[in-house]
N, C-alpha and C positions, 0 to 999 in steps of 0.2 A: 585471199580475202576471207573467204570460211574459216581459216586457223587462226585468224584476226579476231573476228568474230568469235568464235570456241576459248582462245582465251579472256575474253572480256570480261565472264563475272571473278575470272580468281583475281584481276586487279581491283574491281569493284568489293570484293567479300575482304582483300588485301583493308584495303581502305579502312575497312566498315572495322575491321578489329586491331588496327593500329595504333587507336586512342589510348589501349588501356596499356599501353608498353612504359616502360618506366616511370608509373605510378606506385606508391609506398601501399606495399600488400598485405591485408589484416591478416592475421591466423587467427583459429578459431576460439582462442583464449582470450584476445584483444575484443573482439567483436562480442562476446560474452561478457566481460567486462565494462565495456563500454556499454551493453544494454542493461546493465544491471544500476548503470549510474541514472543512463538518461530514459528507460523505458517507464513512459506513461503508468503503469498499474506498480511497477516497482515502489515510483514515488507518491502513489496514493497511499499504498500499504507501508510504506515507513511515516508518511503523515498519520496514518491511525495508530501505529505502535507510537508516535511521540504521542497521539492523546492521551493514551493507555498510561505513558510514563505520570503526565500531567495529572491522570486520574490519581494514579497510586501515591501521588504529592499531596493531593488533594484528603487524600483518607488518613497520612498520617497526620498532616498537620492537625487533624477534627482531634486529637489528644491532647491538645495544647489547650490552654484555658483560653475560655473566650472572655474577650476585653472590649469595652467601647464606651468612648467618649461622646459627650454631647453638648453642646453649647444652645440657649435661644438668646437672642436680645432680638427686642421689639417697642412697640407703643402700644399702648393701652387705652384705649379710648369708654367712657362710658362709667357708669356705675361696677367695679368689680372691685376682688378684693386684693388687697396689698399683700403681697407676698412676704415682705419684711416683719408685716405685723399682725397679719390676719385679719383686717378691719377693713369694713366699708370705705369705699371710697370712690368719689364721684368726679376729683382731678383725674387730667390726663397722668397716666406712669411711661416712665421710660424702665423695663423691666431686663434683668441680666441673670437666667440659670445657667450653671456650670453642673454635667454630671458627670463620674467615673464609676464606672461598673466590670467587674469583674467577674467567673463561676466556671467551673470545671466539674465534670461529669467524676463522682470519687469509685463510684462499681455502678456497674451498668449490663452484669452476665455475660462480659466481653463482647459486646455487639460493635465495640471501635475495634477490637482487633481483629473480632472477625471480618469487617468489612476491608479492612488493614491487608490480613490474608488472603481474601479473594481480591482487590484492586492486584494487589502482586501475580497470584500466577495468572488474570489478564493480562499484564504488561507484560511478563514472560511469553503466554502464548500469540499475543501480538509479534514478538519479536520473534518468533518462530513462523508464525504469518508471513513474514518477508520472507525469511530464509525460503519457505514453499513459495510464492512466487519467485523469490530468484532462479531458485530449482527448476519451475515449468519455464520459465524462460531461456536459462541456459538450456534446456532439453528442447525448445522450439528453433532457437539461434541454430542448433545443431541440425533440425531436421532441414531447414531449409540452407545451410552451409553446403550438407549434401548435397542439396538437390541442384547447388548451385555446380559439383563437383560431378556430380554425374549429367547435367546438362552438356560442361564441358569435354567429360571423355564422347559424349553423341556428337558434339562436334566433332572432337578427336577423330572418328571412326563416319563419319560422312567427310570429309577433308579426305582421309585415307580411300575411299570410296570413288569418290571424284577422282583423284589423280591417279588412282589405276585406270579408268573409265577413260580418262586423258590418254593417257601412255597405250593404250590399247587403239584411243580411234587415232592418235599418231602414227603407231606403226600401222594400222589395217589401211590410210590415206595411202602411206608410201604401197601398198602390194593394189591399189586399186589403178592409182596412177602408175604404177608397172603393168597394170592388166592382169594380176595374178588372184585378183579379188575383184567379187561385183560391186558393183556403187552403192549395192542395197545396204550392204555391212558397214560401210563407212556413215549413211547416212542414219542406218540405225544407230551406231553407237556415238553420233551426233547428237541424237537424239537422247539417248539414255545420261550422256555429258550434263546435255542442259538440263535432265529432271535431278540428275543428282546436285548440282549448282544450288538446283531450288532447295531441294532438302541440307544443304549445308548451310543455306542462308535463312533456311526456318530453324534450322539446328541455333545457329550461332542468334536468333531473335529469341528462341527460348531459353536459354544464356543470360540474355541481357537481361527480360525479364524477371527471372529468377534471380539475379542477382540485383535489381529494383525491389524485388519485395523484402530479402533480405535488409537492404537499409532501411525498408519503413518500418520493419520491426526492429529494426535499432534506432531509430527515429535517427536517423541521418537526412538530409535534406538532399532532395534527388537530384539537385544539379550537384550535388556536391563529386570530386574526384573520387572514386572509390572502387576499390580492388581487392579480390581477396588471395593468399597463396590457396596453393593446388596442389598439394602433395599428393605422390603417385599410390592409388587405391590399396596395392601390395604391402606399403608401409605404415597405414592403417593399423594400431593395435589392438587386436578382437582378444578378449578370455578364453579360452577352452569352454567349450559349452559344457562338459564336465564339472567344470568349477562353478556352474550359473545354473544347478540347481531348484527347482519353485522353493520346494519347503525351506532351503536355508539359506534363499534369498528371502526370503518375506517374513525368517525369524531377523535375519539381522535390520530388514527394512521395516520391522518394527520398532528396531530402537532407534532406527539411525534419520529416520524420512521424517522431516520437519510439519509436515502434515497430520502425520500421530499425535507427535510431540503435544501441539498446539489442541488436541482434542484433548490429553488425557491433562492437558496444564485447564483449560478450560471447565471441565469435570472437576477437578479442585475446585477452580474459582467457585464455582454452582454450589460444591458443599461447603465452602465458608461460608457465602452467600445465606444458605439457610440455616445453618448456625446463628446468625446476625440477626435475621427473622424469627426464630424464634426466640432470641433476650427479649423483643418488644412485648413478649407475655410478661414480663418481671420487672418489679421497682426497679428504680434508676435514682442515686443517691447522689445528691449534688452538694457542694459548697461553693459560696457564692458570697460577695459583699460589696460597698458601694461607697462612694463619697460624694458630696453633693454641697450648692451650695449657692445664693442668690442675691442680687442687688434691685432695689426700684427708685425712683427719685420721680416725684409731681413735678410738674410744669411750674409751679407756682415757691412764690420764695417770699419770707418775710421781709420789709424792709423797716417797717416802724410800730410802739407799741405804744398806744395811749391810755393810762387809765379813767375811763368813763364814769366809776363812782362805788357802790358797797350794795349790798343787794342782800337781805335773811337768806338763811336756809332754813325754808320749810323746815318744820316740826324741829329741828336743832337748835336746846337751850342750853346754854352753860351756867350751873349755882354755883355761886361764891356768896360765901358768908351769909348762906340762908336766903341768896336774891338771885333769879332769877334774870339772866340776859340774853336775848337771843343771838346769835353768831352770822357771822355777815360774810359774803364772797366778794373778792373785788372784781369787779367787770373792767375788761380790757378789749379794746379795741384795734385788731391787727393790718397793718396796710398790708399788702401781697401785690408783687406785680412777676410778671413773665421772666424765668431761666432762660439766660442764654444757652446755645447748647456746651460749652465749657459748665455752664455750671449743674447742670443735669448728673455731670460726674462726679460732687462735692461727695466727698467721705465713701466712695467706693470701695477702697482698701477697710473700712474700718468695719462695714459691713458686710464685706466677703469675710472678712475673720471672724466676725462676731455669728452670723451664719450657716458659719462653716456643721457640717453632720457628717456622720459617721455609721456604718453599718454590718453586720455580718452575720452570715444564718445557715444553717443545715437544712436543705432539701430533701422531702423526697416525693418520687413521683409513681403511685402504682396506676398503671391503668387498667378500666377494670371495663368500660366500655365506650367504642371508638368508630362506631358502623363499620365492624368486620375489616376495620384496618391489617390488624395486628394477623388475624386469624387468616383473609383471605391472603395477606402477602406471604403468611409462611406454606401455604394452600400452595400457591403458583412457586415459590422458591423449590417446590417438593417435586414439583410438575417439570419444572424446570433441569432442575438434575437428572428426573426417569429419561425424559429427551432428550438429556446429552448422553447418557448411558447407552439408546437403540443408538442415535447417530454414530458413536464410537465404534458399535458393532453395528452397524452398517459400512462405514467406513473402514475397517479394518477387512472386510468380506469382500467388499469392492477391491480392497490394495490386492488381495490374493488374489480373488480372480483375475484381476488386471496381470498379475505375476505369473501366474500360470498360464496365461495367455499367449504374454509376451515369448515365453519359454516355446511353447508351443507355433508358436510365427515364426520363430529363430530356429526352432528345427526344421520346419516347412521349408523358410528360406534359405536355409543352406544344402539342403536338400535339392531346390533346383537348380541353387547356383550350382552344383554339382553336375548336373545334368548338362546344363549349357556350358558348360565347359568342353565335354563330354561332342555336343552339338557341333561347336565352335569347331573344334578339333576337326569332326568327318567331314564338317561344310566345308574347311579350309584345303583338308585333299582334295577334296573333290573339287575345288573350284581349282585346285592347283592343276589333276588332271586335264579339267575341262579346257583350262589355259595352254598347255601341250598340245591337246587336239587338236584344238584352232589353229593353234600356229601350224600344224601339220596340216590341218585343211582337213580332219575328220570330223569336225563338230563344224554347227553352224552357228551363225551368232548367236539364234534365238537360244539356242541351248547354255550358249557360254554365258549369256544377260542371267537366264535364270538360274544356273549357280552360280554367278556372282550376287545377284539380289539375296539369295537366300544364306549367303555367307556375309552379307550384312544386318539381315533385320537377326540371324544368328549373334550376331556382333551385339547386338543392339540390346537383344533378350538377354545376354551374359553380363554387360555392363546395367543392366537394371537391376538384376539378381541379386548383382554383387555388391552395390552399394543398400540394396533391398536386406540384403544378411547382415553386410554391417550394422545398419541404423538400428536394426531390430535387437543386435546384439551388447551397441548400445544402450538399448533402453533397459535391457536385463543387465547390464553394469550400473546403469543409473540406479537401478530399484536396491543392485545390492551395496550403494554408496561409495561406488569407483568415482564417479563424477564425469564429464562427458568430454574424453579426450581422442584427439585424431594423431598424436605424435608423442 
């Protein structure tokens, strides 16, 4: 019944890691790639590189001439003046202008190319933008790949832990129920059974976990199937820390780190920039011309004309043959009644031609005062460049430190991995001996419990090291633009 019981949690722990058995296993390239399509900051930062692009659309077309059309047609109500004739009038008008305008900037001190030049290396250090987010992303996929890979060997190595523990309170039952052992040894290493069960089943919980956070930084959806391979830690490819350098990693990780890039493309853009800023001191010389051209028609339309009768014109005599006669106007009297609206449009064609104007002219524009437009923009364009200059070298200060650091973690780190190797090594005689004794009956359990505990938290510390050197040495590949591979 006890052996019943003692085996219970390895079918239970059996269980608990049998789901992920012939599921399709990422490698570390896949799951890099896959975060680079669907991770959240990826696809904000290529949304701002396509602005950037849009910008830089934006700045060239401002070279093109600028054109625009305009139409009104309306009614006209009241006392205004006819369009067609210039004269008062007190009908209603049905009114139709047509315009076409055209003008192009002909020298302007290159302020459209230089703005031209700066949109461009934005867009470039936009697109560099990404690349450095792809980069810290592939470089995060990777750190928690480990962690998923080194969670697994702590399982590895609590599994191996337990079934010695197993195999040990197995034979010391048979020397107890022979009488050749007391009960206290059987029920201690019952006891140490169940605590290491628990640490195999915390082992194999921090596994899962780690391999959940993993997919939220792949933005996988956590019910979804998902497995990663495992390749065995020895086949891991690490550089020669000889070849990894500070100083000539952080000469090539200035040309090569997307992050630079985007500074020193940025620093351009800032000196187009105020190039552009200061044309706005200087004429600007345009050519420009226009076509134009309009219709009106009254409400009102003649339908009949009657003459009423002869009328003098003031002070107007005509002599003929020495006689005086005065000159006469005929009076006529008009009927008028209301246009349909068809007839509102009577001779539109003949008044748009007759209408028609024409124009063309040489600009220029000097400005001479703008409330500190011109002067405070090119102020801040100036201000603007010096701040990308400290940030550049800020930045470039931080990459090194960061280099020389990492260089310095990577010697650290392999330095104890060495050590615990070293550990591993005298804990495993020693517990090998310890194991001999026992069976000969010269050690007692408590002795053989504590060097077996201490030839696994030994265990424990070596597989932490060991993936602790790699990662680190990793990061010193990263910087010098190996890129981040496990195979």
């Amino acid at each position: 019944m006890k052996k019943r019981k003692v085996l219970l949690p390895v079918i239970v722990i059996t269980c608990l890691v049998s789901v992920v058995n012939g599921q399709d296993k990422w490698d570390l390239l896949r799951c890099v790639e896959y975060a680079w399509v669907n991770n959240i900051s990826v696809k904000q930062s290529d949304i701002q590189a396509r602005i950037s692009a849009l910008q830089l659309k934006q700045a060239q077309w401002s070279q093109l001439p600028n054109a625009n059309f305009s139409n009104t047609t309306g009614m006209r109500f009241g006392r205004s003046i006819d369009p067609t004739t210039n004269q008062f009038t007190s009908n209603q008008l049905l009114s139709q202008t047509f315009s076409l305008s055209a003008g192009i900037d002909v020298f302007n001190w290159h302020r459209i190319t230089s703005n031209i030049t700066a949109a461009r290396y934005e867009a470039d250090a936009s697109r560099a933008d990404v690349e450095k987010i792809k980069n810290d992303i592939a470089l995060n996929v990777a750190t928690y790949y480990l962690q998923v890979l080194l969670s697994r060997q702590q399982v590895d190595i609590a599994k191996v832990q337990m079934e010695q523990t197993r195999s040990q309170y197995q034979l010391t039952r048979k020397k107890v129920d022979a009488g050749a052992a007391p009960e206290l040894d059987a029920l201690s290493l019952e006891g140490q059974y169940a605590n290491d069960s628990s640490n195999y089943i915390s082992a194999q919980a921090t596994a899962d976990i780690n391999l959940l956070q993993l997919k939220g930084l792949l933005n996988v959806d956590a019910s979804a199937p998902f497995d990663v391979e495992t390749p065995p830690i020895e086949q891991i490819p690490v550089e020669p820390i000889l070849q990894l350098m500070p100083e000539s990693v952080f000469g090539i990780a200035m040309k090569n780190q997307p992050a630079q890039k985007a500074n020193e493309l940025r620093l351009k853009s800032l000196e187009a920039s105020k190039k552009a800023a200061k044309a706005v001191f200087y004429p600007t010389i345009s050519v420009g011309g226009a076509l134009g051209t309009n219709f009106a028609s009254t409400d009102k339309r003649v339908t009949d004309v009657q003459l009423v009768g002869f009328n003098p014109i003031p002070g107007t005599i005509v002599n003929v043959a020495g006689t005086d006669y005065p000159v006469y106007s005929a009076e006529y009297h008009y009927v008028q009644s209301k246009k349909s609206f068809g007839q509102y449009w009577s001779g539109w064609g003949t008044q748009i031609n007759n209408n028609f104007g024409q124009n063309i002219g040489l600009s220029i524009n000097v400005p001479i005062l703008s409330g500190g437009t011109a002067k405070f923009g090119y102020e801040r364009a100036k201000l603007n460049y010096k701040n990308a200059e400290i940030t550049i070298e800020q930045a470039n200060q931080k990459l090194k430190n960061d280099i020389y650091q990492a260089y310095y973690n990577a010697s650290a780190a392999l330095e104890k991995y060495n050590a615990t190797q070293k550990i591993v090594s005298a804990s495993q005689k020693t517990y090998d001996f310890a194991t001999k004794r026992y069976e000969l009956g010269l050690l007692n359990i408590f002795d053989l419990l504590t060097s077996q505990n201490n030839l696994t938290k030994a265990r424990y510390d070596m597989a932490y090291s060991r993936f602790d050197y790699v990662f680190k040495m990793k990061v010193l590949e990263f910087y010098k633009g190996l890129g981040i591979r496990l195979k």
